[in-house]
OpenMM code with the backbone's topology and positions (N, CA, C; nanometers):
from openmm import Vec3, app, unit

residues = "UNK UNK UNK UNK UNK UNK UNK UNK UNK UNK UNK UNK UNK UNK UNK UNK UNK UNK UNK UNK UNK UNK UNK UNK UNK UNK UNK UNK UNK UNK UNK UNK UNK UNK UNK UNK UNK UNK UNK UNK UNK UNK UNK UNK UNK UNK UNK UNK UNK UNK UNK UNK UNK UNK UNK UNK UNK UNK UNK UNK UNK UNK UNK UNK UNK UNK UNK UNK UNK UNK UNK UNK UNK UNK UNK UNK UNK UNK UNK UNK UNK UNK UNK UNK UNK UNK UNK UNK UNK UNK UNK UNK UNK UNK UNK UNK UNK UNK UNK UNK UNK UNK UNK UNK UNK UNK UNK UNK UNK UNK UNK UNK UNK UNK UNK UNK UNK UNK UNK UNK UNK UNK UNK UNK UNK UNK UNK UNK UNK UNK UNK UNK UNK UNK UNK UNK UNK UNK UNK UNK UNK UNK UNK UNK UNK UNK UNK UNK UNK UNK UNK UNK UNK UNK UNK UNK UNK UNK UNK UNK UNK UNK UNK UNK UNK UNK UNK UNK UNK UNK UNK UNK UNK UNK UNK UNK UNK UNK".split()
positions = [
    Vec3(23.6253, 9.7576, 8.6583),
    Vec3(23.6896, 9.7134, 8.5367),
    Vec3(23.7945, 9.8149, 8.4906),
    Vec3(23.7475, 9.9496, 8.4972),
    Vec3(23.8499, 10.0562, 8.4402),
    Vec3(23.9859, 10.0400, 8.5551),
    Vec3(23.9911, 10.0100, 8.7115),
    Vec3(24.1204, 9.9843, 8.7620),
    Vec3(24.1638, 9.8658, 8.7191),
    Vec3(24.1096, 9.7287, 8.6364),
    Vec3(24.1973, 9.6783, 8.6038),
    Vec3(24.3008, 9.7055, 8.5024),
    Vec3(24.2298, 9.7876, 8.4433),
    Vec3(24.2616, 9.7993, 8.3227),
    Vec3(24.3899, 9.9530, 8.3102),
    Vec3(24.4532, 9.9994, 8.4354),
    Vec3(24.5032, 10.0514, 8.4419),
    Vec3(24.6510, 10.0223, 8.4615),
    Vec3(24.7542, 10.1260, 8.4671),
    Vec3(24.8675, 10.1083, 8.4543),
    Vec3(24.9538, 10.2288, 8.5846),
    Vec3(25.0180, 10.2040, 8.6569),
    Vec3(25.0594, 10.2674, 8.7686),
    Vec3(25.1477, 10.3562, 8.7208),
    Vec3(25.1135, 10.5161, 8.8363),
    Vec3(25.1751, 10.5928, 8.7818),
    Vec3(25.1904, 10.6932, 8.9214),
    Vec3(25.3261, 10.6986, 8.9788),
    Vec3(25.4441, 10.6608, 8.9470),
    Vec3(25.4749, 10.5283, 8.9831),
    Vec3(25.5651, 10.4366, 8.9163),
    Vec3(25.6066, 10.3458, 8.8784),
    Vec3(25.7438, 10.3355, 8.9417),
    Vec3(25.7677, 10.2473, 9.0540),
    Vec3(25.8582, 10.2071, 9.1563),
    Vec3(25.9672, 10.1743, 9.0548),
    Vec3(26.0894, 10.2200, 9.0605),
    Vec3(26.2263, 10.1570, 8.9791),
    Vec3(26.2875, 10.0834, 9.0036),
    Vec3(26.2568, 10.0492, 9.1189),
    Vec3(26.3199, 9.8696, 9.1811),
    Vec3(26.2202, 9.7611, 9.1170),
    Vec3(26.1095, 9.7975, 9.0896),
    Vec3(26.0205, 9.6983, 9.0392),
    Vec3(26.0194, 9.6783, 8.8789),
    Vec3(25.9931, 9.8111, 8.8167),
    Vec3(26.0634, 9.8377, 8.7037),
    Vec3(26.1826, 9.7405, 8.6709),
    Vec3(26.3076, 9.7509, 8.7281),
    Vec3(26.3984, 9.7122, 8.7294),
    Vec3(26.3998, 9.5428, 8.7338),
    Vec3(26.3401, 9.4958, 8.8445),
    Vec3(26.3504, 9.3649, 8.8925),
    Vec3(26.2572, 9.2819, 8.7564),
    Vec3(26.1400, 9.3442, 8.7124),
    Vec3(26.0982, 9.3128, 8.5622),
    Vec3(26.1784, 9.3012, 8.4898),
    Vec3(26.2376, 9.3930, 8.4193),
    Vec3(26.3761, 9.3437, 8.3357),
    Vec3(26.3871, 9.2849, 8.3443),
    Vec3(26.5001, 9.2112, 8.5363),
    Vec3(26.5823, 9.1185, 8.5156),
    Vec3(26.5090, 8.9947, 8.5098),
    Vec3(26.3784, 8.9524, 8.5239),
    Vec3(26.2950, 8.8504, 8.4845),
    Vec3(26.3047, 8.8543, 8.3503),
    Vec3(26.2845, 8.9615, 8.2965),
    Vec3(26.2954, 8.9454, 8.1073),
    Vec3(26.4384, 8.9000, 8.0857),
    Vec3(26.5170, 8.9432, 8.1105),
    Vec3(26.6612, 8.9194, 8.0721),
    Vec3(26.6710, 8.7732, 8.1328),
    Vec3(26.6285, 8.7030, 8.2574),
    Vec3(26.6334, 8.5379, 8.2778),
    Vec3(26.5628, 8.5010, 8.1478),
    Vec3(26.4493, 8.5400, 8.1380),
    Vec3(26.3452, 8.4775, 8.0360),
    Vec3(26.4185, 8.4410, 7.8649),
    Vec3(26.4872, 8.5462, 7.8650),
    Vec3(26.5327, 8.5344, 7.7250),
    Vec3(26.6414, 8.5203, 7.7092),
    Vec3(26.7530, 8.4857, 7.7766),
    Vec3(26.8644, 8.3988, 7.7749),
    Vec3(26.8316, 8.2722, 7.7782),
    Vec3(26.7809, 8.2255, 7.9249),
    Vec3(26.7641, 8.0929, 7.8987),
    Vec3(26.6963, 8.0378, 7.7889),
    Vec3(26.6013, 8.0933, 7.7290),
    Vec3(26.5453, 8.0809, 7.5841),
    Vec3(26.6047, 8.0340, 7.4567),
    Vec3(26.7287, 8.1731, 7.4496),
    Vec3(26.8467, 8.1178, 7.3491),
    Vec3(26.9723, 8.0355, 7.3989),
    Vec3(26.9830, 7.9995, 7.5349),
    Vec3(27.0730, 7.9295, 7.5411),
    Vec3(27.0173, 7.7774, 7.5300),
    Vec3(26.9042, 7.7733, 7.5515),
    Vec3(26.8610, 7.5856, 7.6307),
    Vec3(26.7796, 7.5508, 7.4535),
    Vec3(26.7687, 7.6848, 7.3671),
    Vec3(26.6764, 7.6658, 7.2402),
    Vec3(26.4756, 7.6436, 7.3040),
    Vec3(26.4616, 7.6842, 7.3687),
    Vec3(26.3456, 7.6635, 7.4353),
    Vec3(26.1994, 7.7675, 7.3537),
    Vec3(26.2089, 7.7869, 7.2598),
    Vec3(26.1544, 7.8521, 7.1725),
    Vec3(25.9971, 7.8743, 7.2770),
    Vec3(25.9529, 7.7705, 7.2932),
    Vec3(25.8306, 7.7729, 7.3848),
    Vec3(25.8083, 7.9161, 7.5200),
    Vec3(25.9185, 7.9334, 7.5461),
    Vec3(25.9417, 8.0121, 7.6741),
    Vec3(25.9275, 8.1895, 7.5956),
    Vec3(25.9153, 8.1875, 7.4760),
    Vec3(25.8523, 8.2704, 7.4076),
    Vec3(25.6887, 8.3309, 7.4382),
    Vec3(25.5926, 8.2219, 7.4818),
    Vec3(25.4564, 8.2326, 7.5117),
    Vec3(25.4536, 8.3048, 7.6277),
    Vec3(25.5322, 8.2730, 7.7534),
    Vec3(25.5061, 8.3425, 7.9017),
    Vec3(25.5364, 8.4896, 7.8831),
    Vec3(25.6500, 8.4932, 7.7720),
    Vec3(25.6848, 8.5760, 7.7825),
    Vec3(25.6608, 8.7495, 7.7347),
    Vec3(25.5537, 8.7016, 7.6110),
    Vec3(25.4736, 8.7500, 7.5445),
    Vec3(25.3543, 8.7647, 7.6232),
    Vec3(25.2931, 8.7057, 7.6453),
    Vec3(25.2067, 8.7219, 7.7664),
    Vec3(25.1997, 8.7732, 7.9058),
    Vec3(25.3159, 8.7775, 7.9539),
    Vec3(25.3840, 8.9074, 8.0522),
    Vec3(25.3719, 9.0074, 8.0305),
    Vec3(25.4213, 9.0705, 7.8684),
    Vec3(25.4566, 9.2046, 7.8059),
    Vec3(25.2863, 9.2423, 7.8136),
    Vec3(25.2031, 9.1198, 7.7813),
    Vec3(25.1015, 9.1757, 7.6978),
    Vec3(25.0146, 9.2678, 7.8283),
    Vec3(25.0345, 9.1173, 7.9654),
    Vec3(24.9452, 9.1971, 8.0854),
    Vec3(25.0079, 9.3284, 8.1094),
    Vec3(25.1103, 9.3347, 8.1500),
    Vec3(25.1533, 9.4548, 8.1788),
    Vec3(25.1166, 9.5558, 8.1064),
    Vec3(25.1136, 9.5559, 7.9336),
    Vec3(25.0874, 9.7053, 7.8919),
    Vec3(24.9164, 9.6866, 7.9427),
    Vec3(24.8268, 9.6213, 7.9370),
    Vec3(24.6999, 9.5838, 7.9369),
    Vec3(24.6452, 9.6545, 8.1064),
    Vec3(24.7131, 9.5595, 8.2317),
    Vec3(24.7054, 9.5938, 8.3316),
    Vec3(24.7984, 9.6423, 8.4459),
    Vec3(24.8715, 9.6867, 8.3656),
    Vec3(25.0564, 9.7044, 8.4689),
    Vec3(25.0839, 9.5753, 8.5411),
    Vec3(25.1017, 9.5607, 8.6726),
    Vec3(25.1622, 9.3960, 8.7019),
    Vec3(25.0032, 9.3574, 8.7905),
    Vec3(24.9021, 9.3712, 8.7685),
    Vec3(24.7778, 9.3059, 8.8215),
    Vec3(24.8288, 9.1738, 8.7448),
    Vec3(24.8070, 9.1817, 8.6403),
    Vec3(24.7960, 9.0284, 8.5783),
    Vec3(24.8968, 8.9838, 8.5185),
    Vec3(25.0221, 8.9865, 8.5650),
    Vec3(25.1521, 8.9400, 8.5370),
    Vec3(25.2276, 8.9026, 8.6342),
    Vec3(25.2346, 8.7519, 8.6515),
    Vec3(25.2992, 8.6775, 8.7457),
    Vec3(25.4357, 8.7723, 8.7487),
    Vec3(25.5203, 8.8396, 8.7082),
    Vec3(25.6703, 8.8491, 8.6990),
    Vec3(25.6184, 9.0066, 8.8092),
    Vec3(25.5630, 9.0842, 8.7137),
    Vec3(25.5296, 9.2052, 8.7473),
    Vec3(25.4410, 9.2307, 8.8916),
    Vec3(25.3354, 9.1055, 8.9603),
    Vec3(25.3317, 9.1378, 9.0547),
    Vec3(25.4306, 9.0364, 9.1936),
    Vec3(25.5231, 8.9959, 9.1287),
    Vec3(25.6217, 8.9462, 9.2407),
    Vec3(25.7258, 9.0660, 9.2475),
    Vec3(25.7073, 9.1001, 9.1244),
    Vec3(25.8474, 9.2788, 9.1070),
    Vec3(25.7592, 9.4053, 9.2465),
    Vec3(25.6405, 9.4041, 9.2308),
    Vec3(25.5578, 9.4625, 9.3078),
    Vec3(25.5357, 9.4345, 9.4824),
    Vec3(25.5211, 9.3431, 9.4616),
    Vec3(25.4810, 9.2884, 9.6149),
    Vec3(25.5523, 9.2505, 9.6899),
    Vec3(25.6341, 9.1359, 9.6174),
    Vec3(25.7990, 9.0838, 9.6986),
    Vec3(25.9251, 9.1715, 9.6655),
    Vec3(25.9532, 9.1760, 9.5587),
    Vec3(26.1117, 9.2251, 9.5379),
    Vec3(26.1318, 9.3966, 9.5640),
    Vec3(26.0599, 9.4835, 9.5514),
    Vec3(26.0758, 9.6210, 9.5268),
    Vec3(26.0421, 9.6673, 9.6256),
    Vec3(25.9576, 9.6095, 9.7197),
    Vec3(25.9630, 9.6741, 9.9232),
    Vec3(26.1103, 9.5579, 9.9451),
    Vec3(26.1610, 9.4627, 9.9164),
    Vec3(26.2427, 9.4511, 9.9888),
    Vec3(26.4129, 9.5335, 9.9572),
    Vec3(26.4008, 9.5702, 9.8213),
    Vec3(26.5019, 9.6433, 9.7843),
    Vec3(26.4465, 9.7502, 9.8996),
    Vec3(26.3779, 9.8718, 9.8887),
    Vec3(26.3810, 9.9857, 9.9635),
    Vec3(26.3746, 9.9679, 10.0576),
    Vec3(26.4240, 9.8546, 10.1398),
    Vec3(26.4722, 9.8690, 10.2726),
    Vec3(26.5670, 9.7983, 10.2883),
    Vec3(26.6715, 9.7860, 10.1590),
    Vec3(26.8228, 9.7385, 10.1964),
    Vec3(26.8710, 9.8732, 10.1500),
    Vec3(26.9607, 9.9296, 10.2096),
    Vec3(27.0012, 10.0559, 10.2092),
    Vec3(27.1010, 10.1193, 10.1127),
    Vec3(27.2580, 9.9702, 10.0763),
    Vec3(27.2629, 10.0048, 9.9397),
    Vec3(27.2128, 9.9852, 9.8164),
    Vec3(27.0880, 9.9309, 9.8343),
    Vec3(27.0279, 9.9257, 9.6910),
    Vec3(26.8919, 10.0449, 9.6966),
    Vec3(26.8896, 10.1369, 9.8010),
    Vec3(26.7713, 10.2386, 9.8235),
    Vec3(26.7854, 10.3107, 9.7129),
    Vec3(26.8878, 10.3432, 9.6405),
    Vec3(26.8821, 10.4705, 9.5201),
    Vec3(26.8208, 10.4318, 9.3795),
    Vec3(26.7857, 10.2902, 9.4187),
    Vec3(26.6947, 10.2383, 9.2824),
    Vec3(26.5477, 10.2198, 9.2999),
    Vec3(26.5278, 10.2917, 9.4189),
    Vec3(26.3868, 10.2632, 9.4606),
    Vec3(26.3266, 10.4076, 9.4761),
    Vec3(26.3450, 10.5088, 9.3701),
    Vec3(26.2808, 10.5979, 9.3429),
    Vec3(26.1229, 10.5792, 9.2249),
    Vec3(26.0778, 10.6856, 9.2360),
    Vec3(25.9390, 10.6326, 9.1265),
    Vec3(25.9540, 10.7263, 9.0276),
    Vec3(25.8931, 10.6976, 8.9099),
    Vec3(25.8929, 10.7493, 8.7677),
    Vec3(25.7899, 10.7220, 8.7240),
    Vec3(25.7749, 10.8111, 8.5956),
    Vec3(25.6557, 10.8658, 8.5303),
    Vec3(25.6196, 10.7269, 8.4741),
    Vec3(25.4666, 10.6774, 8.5256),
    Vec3(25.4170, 10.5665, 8.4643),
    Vec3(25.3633, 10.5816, 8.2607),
    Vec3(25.3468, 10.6400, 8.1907),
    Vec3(25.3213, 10.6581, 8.0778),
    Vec3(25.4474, 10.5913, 7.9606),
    Vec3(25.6058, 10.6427, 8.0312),
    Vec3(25.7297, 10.5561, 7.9355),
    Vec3(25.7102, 10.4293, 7.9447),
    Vec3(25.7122, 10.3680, 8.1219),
    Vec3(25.7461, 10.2612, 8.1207),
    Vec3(25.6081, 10.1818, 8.0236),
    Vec3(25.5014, 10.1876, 8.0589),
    Vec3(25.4084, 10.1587, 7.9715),
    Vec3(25.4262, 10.1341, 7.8139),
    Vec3(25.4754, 10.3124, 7.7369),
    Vec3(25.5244, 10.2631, 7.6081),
    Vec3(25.6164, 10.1355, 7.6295),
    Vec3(25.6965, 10.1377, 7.7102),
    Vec3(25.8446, 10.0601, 7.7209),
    Vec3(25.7885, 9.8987, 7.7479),
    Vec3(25.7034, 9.8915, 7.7834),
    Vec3(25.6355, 9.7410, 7.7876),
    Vec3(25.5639, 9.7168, 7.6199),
    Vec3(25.5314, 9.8388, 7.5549),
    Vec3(25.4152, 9.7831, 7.4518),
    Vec3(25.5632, 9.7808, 7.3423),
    Vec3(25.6916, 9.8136, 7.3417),
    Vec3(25.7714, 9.7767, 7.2719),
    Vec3(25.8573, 9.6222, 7.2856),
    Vec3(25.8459, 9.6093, 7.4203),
    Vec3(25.9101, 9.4642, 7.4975),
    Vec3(25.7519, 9.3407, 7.4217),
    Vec3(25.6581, 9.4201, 7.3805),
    Vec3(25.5342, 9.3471, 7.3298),
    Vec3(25.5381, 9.3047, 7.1655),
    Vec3(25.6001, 9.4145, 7.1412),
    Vec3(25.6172, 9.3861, 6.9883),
    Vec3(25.7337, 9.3475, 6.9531),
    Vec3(25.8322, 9.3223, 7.0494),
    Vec3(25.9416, 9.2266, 6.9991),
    Vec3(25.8964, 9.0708, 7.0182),
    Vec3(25.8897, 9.0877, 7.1546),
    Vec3(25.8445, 8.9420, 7.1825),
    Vec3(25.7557, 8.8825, 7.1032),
    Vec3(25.6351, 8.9460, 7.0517),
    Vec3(25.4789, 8.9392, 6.9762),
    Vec3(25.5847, 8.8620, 6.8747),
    Vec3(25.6299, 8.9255, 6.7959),
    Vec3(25.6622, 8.9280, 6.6655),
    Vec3(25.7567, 8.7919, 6.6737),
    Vec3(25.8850, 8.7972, 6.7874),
    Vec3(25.9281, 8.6525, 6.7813),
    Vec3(25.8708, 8.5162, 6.7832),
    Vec3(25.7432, 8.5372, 6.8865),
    Vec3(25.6735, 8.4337, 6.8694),
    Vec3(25.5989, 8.3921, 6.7745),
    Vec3(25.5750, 8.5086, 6.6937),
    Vec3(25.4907, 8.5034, 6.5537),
    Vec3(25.5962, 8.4323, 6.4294),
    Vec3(25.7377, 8.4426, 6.4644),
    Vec3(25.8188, 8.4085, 6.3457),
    Vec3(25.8300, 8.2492, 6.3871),
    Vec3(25.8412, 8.2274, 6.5041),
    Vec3(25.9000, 8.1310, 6.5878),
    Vec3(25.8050, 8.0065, 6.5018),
    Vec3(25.6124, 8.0451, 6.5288),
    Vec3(25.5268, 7.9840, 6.4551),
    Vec3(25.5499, 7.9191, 6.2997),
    Vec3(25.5802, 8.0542, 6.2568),
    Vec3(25.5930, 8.0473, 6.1114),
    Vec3(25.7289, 8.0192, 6.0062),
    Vec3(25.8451, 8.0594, 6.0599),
    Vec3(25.9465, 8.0185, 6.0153),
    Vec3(26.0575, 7.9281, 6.0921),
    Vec3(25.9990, 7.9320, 6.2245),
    Vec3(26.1385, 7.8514, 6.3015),
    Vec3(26.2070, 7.9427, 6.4213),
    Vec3(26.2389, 7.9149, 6.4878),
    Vec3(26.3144, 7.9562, 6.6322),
    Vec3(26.4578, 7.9790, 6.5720),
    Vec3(26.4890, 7.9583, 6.4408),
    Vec3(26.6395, 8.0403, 6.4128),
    Vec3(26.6468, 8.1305, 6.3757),
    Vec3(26.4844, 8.1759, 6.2887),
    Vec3(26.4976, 8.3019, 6.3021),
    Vec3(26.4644, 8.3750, 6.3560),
    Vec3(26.3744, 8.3222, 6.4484),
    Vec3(26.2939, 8.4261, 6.5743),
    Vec3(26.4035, 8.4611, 6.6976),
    Vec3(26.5052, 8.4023, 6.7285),
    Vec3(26.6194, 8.4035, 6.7928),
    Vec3(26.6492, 8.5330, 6.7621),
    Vec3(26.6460, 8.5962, 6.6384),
    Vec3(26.7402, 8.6858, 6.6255),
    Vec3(26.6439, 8.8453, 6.6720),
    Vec3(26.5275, 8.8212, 6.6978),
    Vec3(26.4728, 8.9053, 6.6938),
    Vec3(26.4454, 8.8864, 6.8799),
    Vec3(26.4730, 8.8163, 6.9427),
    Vec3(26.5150, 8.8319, 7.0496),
    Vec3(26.6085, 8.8541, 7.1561),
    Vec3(26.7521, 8.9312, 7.0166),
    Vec3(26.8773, 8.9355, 7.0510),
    Vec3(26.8031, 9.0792, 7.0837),
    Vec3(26.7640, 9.2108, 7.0477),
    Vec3(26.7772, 9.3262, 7.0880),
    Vec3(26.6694, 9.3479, 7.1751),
    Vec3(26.5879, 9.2937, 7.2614),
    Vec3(26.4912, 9.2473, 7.3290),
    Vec3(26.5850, 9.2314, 7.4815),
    Vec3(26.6367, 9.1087, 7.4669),
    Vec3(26.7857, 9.0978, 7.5782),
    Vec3(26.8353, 9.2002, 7.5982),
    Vec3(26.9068, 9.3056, 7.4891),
    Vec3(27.0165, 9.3720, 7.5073),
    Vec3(26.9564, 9.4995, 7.6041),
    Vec3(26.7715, 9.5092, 7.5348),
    Vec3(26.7019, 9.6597, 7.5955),
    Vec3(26.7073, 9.6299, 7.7546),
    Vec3(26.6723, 9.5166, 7.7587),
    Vec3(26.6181, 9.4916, 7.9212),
    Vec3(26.6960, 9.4884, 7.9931),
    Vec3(26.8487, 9.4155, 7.9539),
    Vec3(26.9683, 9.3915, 8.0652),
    Vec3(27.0176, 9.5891, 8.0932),
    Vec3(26.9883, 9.6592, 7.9717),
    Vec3(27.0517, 9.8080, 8.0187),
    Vec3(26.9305, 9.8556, 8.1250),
    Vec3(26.8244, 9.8491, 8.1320),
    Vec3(26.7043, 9.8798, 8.2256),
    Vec3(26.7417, 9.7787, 8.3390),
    Vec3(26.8014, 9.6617, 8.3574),
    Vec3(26.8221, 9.5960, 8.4728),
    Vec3(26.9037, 9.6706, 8.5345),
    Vec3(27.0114, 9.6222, 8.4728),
    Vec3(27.1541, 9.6680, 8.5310),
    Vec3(27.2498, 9.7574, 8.5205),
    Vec3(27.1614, 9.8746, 8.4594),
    Vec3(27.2137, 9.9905, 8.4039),
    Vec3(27.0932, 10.1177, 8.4511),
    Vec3(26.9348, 10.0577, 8.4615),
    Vec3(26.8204, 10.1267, 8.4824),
    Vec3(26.8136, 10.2519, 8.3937),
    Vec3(26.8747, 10.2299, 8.2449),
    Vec3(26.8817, 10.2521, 8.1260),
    Vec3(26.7379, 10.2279, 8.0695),
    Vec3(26.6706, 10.2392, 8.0540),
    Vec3(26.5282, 10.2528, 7.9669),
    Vec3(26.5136, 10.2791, 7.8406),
    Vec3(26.5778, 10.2066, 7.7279),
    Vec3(26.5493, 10.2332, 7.6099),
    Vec3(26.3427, 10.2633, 7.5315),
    Vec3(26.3118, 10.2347, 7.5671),
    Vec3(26.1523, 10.2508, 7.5335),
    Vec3(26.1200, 10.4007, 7.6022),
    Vec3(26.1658, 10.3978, 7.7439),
    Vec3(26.1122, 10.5562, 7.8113),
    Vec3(26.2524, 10.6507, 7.7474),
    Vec3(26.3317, 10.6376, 7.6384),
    Vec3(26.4312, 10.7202, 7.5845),
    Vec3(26.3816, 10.7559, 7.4796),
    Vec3(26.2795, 10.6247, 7.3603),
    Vec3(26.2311, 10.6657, 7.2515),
    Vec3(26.0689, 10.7439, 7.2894),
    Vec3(26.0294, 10.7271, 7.4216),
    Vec3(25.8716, 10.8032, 7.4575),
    Vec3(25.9361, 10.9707, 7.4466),
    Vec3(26.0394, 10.9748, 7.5382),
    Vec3(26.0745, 11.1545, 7.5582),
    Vec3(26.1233, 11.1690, 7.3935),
    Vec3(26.1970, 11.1011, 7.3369),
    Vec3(26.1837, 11.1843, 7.1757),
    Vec3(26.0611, 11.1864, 7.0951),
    Vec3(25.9759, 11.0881, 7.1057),
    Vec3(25.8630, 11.1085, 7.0289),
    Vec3(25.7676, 11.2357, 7.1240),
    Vec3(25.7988, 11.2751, 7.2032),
    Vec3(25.6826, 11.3488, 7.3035),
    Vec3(25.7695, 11.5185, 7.2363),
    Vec3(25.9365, 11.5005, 7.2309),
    Vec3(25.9989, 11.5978, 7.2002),
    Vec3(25.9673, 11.6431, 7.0690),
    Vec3(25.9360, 11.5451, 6.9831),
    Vec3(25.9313, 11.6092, 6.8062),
    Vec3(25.7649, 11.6094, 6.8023),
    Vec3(25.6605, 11.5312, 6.8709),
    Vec3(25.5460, 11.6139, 6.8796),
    Vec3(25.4560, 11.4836, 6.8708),
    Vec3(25.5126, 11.3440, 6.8394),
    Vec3(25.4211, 11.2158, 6.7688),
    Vec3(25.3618, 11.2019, 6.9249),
    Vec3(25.4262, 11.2110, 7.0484),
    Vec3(25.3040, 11.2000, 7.1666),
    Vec3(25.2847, 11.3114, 7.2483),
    Vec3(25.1924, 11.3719, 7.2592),
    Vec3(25.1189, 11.5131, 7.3153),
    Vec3(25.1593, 11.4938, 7.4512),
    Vec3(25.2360, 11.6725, 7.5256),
    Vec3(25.2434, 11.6726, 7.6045),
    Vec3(25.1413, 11.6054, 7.7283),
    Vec3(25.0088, 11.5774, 7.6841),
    Vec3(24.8827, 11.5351, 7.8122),
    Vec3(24.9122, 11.3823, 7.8282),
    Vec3(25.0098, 11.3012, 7.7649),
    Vec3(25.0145, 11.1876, 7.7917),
    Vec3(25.0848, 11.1935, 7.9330),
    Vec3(25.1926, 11.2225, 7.9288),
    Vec3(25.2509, 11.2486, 8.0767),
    Vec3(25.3355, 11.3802, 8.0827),
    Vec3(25.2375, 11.4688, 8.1909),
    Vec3(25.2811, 11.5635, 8.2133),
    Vec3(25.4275, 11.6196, 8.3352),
    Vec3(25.4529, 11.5408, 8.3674),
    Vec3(25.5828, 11.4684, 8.4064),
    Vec3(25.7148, 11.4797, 8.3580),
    Vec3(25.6853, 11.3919, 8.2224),
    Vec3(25.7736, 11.3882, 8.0765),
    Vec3(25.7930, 11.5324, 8.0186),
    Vec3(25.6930, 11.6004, 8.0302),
    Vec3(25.6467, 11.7326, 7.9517),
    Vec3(25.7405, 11.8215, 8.0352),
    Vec3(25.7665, 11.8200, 8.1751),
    Vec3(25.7932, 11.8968, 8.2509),
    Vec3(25.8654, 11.8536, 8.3879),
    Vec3(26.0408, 11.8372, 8.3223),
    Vec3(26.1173, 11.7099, 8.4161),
    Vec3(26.1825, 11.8341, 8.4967),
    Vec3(26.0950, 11.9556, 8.5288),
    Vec3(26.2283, 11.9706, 8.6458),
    Vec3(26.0870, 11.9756, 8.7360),
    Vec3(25.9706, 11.9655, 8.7237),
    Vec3(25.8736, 11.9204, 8.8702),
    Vec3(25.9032, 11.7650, 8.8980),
    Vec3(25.9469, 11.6757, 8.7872),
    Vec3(25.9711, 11.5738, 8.8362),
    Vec3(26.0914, 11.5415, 8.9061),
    Vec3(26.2204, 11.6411, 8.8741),
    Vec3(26.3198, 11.6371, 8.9291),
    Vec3(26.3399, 11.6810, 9.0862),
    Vec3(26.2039, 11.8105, 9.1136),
    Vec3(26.1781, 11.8108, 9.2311),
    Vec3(26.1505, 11.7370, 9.3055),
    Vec3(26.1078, 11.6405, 9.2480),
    Vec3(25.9946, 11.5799, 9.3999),
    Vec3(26.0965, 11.4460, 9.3739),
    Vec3(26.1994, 11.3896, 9.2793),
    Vec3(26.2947, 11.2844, 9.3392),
    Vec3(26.3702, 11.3539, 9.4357),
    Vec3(26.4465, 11.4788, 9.3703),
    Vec3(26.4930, 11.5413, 9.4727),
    Vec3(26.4626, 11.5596, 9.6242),
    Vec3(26.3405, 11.6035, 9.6388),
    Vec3(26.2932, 11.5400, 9.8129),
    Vec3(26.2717, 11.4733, 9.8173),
    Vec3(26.2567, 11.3774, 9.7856),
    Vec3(26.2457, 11.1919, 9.7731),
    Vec3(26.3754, 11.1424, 9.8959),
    Vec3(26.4551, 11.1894, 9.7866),
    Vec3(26.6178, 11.1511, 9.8642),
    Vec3(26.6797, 11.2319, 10.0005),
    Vec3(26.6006, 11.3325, 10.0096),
    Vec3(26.6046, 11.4065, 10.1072),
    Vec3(26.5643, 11.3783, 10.2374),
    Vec3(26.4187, 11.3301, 10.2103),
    Vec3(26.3766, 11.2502, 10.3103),
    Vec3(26.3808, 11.0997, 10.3416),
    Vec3(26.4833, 11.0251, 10.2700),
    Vec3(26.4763, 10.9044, 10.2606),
    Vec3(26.6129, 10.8957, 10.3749),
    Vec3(26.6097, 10.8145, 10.4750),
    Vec3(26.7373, 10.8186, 10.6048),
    Vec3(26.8499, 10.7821, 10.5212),
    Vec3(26.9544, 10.7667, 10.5462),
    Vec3(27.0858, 10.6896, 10.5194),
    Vec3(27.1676, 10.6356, 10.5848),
    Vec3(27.1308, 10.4829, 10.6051),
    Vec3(27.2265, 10.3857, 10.6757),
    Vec3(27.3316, 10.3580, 10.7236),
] * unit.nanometer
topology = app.Topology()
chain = topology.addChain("A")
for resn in residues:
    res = topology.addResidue(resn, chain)
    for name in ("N", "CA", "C"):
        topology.addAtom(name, app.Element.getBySymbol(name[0]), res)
């Protein structure tokens, strides 16, 4: 029960990544088609993932299994298939949780015109983590870890980025080039 209930660490950035761009399909087509409903999967994605990383998230284990071994073995897309400290992306899902949470909660209660709007900066986080591999959630974890609200023992990684800078660094070292 305690491995389900876990969250991977280090955390593949092609998979990382390829999540996003499932969030970013998810929530366009949402506000473009008015599909307010497409709110539920989507909330429920965020929720497995912070809960069980992609065990129990259809998006998260196709980002896992299919899409992120086949990126690291196409050769110009290999530099996105490094791994990172599992503890941000985690925060970075339980914030993709409380947007979504909360849209679907307005969506209930006041209407999909105004829950729309609370799924405009939701879009904007995920497309910079797609297609930018910009991480707004693992940007607000290193300042809260920096001013003291999360203790260096959450990820010692975070605490201490030039051992992590080492070991991408031989990462790429030993990775061939096409």
């Amino acid at each position: 029960m305690k491995k389900l209930f876990s969250f991977p660490n280090p955390v593949n950035d092609a998979a990382a990544r390829t999540v996003a761009t499932g969030v970013v399909v998810l929530c366009v087509l949402a506000l473009i088609t008015n599909a307010a409903w497409l709110l539920i999967p989507l909330t429920y994605g965020f929720a497995a993932r912070v809960a069980t990383g992609p065990t129990l998230s259809p998006l998260g284990r196709f980002a896992t299994e299919f899409a992120a071994p086949r990126i690291e073995k196409t050769a110009s897309l290999r530099h996105i298939a490094r791994l990172l400290p599992g503890p941000p992306k985690r925060f970075a899902q339980g914030v993709g949780l409380v947007f979504s949470g909360s849209a679907t909660i307005v969506w209930l209660n006041a209407g999909w015109a105004a829950a729309r709007w609370i799924l405009l900066p939701l879009t904007v986080a995920a497309s910079l983590e797609a297609f930018l591999g910009l991480c707004l959630g693992c940007t607000a974890f290193g300042w809260l870890m920096k001013i003291g609200l999360i203790p260096a023992s959450v990820c010692a990684d975070c605490a201490d980025l030039s051992g992590h800078f080492a070991r991408v660094s031989q990462q790429k070292t030993a990775d061939p080039v096409d």
